[in-house]
C-alpha positions as CSV (number, residue, x, y, z in Angstrom):
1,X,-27.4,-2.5,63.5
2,X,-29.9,-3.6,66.5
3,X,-28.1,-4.2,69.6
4,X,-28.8,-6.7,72.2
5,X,-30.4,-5.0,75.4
6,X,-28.8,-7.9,77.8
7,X,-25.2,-6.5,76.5
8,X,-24.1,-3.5,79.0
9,X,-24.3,-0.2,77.4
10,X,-20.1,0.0,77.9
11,X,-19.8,-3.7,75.8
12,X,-22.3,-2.3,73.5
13,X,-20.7,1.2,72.9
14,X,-17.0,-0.5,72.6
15,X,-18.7,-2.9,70.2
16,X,-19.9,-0.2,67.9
17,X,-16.5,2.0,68.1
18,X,-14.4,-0.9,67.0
19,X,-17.1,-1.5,64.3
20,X,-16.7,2.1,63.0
21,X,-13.0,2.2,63.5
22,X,-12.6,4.6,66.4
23,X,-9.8,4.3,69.1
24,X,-11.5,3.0,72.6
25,X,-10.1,3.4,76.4
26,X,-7.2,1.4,77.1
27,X,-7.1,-0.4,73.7
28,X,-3.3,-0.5,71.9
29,X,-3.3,1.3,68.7
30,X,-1.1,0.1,66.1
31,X,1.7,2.4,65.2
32,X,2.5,3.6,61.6
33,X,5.5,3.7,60.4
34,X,6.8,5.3,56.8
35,X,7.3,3.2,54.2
36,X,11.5,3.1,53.5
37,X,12.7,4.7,51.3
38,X,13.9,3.4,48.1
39,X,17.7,2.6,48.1
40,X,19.5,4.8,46.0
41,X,21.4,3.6,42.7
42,X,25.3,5.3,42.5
43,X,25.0,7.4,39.3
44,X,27.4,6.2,36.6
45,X,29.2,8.8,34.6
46,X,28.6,8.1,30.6
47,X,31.0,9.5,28.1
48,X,29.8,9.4,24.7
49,X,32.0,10.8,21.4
50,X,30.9,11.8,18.3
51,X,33.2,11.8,15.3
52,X,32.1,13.9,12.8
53,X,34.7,12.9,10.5
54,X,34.2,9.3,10.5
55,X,32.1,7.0,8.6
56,X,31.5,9.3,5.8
57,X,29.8,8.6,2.3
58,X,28.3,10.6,-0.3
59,X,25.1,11.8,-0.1
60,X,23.0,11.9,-3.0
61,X,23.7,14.6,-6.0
62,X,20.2,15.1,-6.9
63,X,18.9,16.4,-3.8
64,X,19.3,19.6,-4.7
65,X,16.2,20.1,-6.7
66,X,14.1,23.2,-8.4
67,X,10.7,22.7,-10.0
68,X,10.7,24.7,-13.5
69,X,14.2,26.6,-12.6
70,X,13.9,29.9,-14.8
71,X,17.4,29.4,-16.5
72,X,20.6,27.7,-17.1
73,X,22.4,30.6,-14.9
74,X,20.0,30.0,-12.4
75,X,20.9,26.1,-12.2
76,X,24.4,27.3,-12.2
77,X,24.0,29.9,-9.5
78,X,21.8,27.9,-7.0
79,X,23.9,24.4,-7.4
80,X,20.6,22.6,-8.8
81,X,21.4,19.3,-9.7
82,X,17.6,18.0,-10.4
83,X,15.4,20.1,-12.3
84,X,11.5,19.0,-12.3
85,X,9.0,19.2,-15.0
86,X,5.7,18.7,-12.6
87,X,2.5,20.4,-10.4
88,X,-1.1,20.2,-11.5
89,X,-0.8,21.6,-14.9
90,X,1.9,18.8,-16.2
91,X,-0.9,15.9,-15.7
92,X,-3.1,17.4,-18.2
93,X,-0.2,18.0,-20.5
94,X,-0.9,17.7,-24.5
95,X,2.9,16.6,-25.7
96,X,1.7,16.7,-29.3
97,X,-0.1,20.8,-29.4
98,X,2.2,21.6,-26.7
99,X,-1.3,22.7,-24.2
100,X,-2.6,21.7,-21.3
101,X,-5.9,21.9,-19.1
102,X,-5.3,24.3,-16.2
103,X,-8.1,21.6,-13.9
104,X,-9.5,23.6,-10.9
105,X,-6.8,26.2,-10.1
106,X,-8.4,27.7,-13.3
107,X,-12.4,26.9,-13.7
108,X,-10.7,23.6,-16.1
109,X,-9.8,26.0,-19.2
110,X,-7.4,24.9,-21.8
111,X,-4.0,27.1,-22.9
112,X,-0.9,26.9,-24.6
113,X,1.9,25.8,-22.4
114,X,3.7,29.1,-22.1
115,X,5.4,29.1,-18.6
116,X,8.6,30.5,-20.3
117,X,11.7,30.2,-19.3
118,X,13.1,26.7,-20.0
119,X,10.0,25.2,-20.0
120,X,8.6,26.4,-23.3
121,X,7.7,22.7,-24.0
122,X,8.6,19.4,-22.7
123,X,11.2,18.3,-25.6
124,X,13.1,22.1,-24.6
125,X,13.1,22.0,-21.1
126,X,15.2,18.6,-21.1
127,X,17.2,19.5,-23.6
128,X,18.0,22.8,-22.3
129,X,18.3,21.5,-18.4
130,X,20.3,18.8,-19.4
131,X,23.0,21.0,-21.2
132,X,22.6,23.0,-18.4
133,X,24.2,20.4,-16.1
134,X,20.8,19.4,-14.3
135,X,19.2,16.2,-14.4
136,X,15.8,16.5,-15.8
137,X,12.4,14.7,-14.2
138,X,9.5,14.6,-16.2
139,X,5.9,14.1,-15.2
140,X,4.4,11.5,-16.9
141,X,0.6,11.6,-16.8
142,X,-1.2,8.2,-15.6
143,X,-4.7,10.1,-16.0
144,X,-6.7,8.8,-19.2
145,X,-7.1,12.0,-20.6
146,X,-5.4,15.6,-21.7
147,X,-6.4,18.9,-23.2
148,X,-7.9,18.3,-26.6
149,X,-6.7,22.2,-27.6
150,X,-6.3,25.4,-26.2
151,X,-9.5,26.6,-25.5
152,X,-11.9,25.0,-24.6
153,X,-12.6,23.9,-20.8
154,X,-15.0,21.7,-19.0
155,X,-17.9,23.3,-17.7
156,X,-19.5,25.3,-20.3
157,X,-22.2,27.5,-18.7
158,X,-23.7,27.3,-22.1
159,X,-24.0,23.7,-21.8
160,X,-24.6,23.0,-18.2
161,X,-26.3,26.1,-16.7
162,X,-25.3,28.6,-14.3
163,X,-22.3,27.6,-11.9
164,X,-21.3,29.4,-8.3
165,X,-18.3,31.4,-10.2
166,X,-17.1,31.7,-13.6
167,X,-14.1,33.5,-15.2
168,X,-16.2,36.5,-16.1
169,X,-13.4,38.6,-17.5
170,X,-12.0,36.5,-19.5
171,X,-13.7,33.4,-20.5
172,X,-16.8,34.1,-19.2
173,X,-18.5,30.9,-20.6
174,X,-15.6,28.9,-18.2
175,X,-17.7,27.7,-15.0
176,X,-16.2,26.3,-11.7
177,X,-18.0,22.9,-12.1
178,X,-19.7,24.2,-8.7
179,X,-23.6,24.4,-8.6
180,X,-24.6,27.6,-7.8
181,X,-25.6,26.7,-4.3
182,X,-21.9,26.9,-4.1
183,X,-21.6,24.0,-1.6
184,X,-22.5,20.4,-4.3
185,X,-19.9,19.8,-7.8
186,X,-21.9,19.6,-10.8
187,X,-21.5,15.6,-12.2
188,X,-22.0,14.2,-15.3
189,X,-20.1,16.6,-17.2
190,X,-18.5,14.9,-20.8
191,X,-14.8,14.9,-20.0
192,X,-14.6,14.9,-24.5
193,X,-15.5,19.3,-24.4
194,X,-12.1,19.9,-23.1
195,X,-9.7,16.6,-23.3
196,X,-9.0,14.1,-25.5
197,X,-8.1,10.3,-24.5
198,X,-4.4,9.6,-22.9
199,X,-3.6,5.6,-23.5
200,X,-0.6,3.8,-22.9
201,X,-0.2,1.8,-26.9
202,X,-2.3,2.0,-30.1
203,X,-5.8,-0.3,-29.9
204,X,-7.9,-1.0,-32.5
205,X,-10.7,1.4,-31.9
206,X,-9.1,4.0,-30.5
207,X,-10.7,7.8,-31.3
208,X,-8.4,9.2,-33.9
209,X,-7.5,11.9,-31.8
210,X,-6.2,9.5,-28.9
211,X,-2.6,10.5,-27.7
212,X,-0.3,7.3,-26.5
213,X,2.6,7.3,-23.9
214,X,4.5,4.6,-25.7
215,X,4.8,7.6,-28.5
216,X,5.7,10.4,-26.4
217,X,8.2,8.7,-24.3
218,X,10.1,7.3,-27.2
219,X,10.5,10.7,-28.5
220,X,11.6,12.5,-25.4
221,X,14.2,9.6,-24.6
222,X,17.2,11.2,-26.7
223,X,16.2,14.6,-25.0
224,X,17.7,13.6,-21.6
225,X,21.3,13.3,-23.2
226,X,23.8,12.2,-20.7
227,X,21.5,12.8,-17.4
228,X,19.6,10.0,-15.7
229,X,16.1,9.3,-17.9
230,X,14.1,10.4,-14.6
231,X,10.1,9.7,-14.7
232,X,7.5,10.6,-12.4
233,X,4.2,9.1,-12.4
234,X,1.7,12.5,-12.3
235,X,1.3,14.6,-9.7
236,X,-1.0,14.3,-6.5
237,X,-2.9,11.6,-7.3
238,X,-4.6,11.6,-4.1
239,X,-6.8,14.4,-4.8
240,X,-7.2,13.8,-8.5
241,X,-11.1,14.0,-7.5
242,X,-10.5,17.8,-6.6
243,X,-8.0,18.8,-8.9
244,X,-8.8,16.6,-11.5
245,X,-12.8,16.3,-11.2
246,X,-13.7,17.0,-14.7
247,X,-12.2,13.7,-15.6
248,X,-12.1,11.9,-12.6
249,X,-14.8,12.4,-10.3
250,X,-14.5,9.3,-8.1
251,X,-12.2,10.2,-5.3
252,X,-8.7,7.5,-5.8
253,X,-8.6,4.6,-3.6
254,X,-5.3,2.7,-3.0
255,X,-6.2,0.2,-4.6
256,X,-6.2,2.4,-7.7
257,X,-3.3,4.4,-7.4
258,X,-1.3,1.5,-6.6
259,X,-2.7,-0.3,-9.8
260,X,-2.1,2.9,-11.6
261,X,1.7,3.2,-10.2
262,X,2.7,-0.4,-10.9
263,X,1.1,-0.6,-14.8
264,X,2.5,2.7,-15.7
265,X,6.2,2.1,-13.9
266,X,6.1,-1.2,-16.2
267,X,4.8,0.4,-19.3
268,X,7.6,3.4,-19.2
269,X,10.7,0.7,-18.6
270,X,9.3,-0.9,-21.8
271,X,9.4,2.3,-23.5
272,X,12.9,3.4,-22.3
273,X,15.1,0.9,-20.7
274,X,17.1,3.6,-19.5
275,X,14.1,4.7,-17.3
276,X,14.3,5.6,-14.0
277,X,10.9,5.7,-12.7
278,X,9.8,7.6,-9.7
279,X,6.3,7.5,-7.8
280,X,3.9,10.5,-7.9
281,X,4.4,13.3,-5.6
282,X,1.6,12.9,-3.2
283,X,-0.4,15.7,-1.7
284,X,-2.3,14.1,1.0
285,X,-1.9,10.3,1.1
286,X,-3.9,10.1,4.2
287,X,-7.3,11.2,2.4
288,X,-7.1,8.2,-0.1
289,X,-9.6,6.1,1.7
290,X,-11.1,8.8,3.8
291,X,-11.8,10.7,0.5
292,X,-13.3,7.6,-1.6
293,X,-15.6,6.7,1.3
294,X,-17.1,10.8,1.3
295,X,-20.4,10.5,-0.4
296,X,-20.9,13.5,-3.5
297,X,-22.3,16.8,-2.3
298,X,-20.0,16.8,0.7
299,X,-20.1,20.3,1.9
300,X,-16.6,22.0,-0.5
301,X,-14.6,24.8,0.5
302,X,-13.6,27.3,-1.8
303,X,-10.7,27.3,-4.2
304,X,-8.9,29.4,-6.3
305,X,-11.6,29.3,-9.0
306,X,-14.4,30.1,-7.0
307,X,-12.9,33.4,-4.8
308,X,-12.2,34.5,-8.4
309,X,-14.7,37.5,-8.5
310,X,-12.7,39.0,-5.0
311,X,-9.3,38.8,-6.8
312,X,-8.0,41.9,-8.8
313,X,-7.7,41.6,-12.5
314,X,-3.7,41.6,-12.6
315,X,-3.9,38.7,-10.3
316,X,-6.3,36.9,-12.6
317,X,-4.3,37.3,-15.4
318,X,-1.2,36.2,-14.1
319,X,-3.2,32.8,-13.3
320,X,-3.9,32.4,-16.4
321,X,-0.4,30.6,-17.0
322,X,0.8,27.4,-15.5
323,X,3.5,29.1,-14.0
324,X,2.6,31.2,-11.9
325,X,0.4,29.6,-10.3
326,X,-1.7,31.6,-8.2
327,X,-2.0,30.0,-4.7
């Protein structure tokens, strides 16, 4: 600021302190007072009582659940009133051979369905649970396809070269479906060397070896007995493009799965009227669209097949089954 030389230095030094905000001589300063405080509100005594004997119902019976429960004294002993037929293994499941494709907790190999227990095959385990006492659920596959045999599996070295791991001790041919770079999925692979097709109702043209659900429902049906006809529609669709790669590659939208959920639920009522039918058991439902949008070659990280060559032999044998499952 230029001042004005006529002004008197006093004027002109007053001028600037009230400009910058100072106090000057014999000027009234205003006084500042606290700001009042806010009035206070009386606090209100609350009494709340909770009856814990009023207003009761039932709860549901068939929360009580065990996947593959061992035997009938073990429903007994732990109260089990739902007993499920399910995981990975069941959406591959052959109902006709009684096999089933072990996917990628096993470099994709086929073998006989031999959990034990009550679960010795499908038909068995719902007759056995049922007489039991426990209400059987059984995983119904909405995948096209399931193991051809067992022995065979999806990535043949022999066919499609060297892979990052293979089961070296005993199936050494078995690859992981991994490049050996370890890091990209082999593609292209013929999902025909280890499965056969899985359709809902006989079509002209179908390949003769082509298993239908129509068939295998209608010959479970009198298996239930008494219980509830429980259904479930496969296992952990959401990651069918891990699990499940050798036959479905493209990661599952929800526009799929719910496609898949709504045709199959119909197609099983149709089949049994006494169905009840249940949705999958989801792994990871958020990854549905964040998976499908991943381009192939995303960087993977290992899985049970491919740390095979750091676990001991008695662990890999014990793998070799559906159940256990070694995770």
């Amino acid at each position: 600021m230029r001042l004005n030389p006529s002004l008197s230095p006093r004027l002109t030094l007053a001028t600037l302190l009230l400009i910058a905000g100072l106090p000057v001589a014999g000027q009234v300063q205003p006084l500042l007072l606290p700001a009042a405080a806010p009035a206070q509100i009386p606090a209100t005594p609350v009494t709340v009582t909770v009856n814990l004997l009023a207003d009761r119902h039932p709860i549901s019976p068939y929360i009580y659940g065990a996947n593959f429960p061992p035997s009938a004294a073990y429903i007994a002993n732990a109260g089990v009133t739902l007993s499920r037929w399910g995981g990975n293994n069941s959406s591959r499941y052959n109902w006709k051979l009684n096999v089933t494709n072990l996917d990628d907790d096993w470099y994709f190999e086929n073998y006989a369905w031999a959990p034990g227990g009550l679960a010795t095959s499908a038909p068995a385990f719902l007759t056995q649970v049922a007489k039991a006492g426990s209400a059987p659920i059984m995983t119904i596959p909405m995948l096209p396809w399931v193991a051809k045999d067992g022995s065979s599996n999806s990535f043949s070295v022999a066919k499609y070269g060297q892979q990052c791991s293979t089961d070296y001790q005993w199936r050494p041919d078995a690859g992981d479906g991994i490049k050996t770079n370890c890091s990209e999925d082999l593609t292209g692979n013929d999902p025909n060397d280890a499965d056969v097709p899985f359709n809902d109702e006989p079509l002209p043209g179908d390949p003769p070896a082509t298993l239908y659900r129509s068939q295998w429902i209608a010959s479970i049906a009198p298996d239930f007995g008494a219980q509830p006809h429980f259904y479930s529609l496969d296992n952990e669709p959401d990651i069918w493009s891990t699990t499940h790669r050798d036959v479905h590659p493209s990661p599952t939208g929800y526009d799929e799965c719910s496609a898949a959920i709504v045709r199959e639920g119909h197609a099983i009522k149709s089949y049994d009227p006494a169905a009840v039918r249940l949705g999958p058991v989801f792994c990871c439902l958020v990854l549905l669209e964040r998976r499908k949008q991943q381009r192939q070659g995303r960087p993977r990280q290992p899985r049970l097949s491919s740390l095979a060559p750091q676990r001991s032999p008695l662990q890999r044998r014990d793998c070799r089954l559906p159940l256990p499952r070694c995770l």
